[in-house]
N, C-alpha and C positions, 0 to 999 in steps of 0.2 A: 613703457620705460625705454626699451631699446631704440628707440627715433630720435631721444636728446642724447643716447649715449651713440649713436653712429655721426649723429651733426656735430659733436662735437670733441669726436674724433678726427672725421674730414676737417672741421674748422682749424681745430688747434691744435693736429700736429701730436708731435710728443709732449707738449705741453696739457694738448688733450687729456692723454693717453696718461701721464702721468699725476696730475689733478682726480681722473677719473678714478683711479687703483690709489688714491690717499684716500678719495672718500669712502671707498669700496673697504678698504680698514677701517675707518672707522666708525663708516653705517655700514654694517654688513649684508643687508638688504640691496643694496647695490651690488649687480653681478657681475665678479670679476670675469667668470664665463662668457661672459657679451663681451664687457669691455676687449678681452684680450684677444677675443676670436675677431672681434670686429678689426681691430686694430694689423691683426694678421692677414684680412683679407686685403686693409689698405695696403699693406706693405706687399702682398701678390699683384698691387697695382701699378707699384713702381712709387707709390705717391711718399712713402715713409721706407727703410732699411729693415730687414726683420732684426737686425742686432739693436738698432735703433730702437725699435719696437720695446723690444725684450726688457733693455737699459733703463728707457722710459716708465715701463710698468714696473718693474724691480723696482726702483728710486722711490716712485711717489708711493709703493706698500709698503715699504722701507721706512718713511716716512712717518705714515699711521703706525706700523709694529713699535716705531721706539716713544711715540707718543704715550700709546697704552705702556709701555716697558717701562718711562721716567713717570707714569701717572701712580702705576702700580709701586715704585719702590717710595715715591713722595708715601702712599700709604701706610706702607710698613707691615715688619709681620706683630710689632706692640699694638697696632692700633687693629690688625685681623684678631689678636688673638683676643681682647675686649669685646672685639663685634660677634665673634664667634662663641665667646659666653653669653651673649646675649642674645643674639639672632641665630643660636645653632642649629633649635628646631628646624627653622625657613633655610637657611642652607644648608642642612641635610647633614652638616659634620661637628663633629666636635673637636677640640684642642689634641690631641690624640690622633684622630686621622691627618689631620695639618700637621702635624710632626712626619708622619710616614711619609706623606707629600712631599715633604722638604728635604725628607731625607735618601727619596726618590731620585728629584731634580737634581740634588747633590751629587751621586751617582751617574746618572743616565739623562741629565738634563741637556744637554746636545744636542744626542738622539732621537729625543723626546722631541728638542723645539724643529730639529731639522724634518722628521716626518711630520707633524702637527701642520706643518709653514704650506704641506703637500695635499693637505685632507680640505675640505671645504665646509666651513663655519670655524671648525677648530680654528684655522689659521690664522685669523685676524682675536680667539681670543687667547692663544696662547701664551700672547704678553705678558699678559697678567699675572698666572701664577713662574711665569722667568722674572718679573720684579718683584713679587713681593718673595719669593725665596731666595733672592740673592743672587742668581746668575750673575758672573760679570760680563761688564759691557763689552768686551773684544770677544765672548764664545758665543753672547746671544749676535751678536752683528754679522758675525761669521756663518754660522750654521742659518741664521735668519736668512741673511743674502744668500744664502747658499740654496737652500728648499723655495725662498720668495722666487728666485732666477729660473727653476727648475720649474715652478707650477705655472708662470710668466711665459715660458719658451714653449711647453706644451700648450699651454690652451692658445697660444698666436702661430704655432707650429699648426696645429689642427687648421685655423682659420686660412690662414698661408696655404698649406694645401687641397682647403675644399673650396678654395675662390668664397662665391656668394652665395655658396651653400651653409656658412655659418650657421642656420638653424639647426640642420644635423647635429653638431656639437652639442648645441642647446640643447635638442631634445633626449640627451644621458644625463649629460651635467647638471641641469636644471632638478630632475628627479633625484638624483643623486644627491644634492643641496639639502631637498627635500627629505629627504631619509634621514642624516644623517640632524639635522635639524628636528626631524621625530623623534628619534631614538635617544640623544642630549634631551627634549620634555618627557617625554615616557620614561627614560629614568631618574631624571629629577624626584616624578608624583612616586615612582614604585621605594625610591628612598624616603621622601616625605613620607611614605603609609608606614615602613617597617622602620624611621627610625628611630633609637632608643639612646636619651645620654649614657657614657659611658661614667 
């Protein structure tokens, strides 16, 4: 995977570089890790700007985040809370925990989407519960470009400073993806075993 996302970073620039981190929202098996570090070592090249850089990847995750955001509120919390009577088992919650959710996000949902925007896997689906609980659109844009800018600057920061040593990065980040993408399945199944409608 990393030799169509390095060609077509060198190819295309920030347009690259910004196409690469929409799809990277929206299939999140695409690694923003690569993408960004790659994209850092061009900019150590002279061939792109690291603000450039930075601008580039923010924009196009930016992008994917309010895709899922306007996908999430078209939803609704009328049509979660039907699905949630009926599908509660398989998603592990009932009407009752989606309330606390929401009344979470109401609270703390800033803070909530501005670290989420920082963690890897959360970040691209954080969207989801900032639209269907009502976030508005100037806090989620805000705290989003805010943490999407900040996760963008470091992993093109890292690249930028370890030249074409990029793999280095890889080889935290990558495991780190990896964990945190375990630990979201391993508690999915340990809530499917123990739960119980309320």
């Amino acid at each position: 995977m990393d030799d169509w996302i390095i060609r077509l970073v060198d190819q295309g620039g920030y347009w690259g570089v910004a196409l690469l981190m929409f799809l990277e929202t929206v299939f999140p098996p695409v690694p923003s890790e690569v993408i960004m570090t790659v994209a850092g070592v061009s900019a150590s090249r002279g061939n792109m700007t690291f603000a450039g850089v930075v601008g580039a990847g923010t924009a196009g995750a930016m992008l994917g985040n309010y895709l899922w955001f306007w996908l999430a509120i078209k939803f609704g919390s009328d049509r979660l809370h039907r699905f949630a009577d009926r599908y509660g088992r398989w998603l592990t919650l009932n009407w009752k925990e989606i309330e606390r959710g929401q009344e979470l996000f109401r609270k703390h949902g800033s803070i909530i989407v501005l670290i989420a925007r920082m963690l890897p896997t959360l970040r691209s689906l954080i969207s989801i519960p900032a639209g269907i609980f009502g976030m508005s659109h100037r806090r989620f844009l805000l705290f989003s470009t805010i943490g999407t800018a900040g996760w963008s600057a470091a992993l093109a920061g890292a690249g930028y400073a370890l030249g074409s040593q990029f793999e280095d990065v890889e080889k935290i980040l990558g495991p780190l993806s990896t964990v945190v993408i375990a630990l979201i399945v391993l508690g999915y199944f340990w809530r499917l075993i123990r739960w119980k409608p309320e």
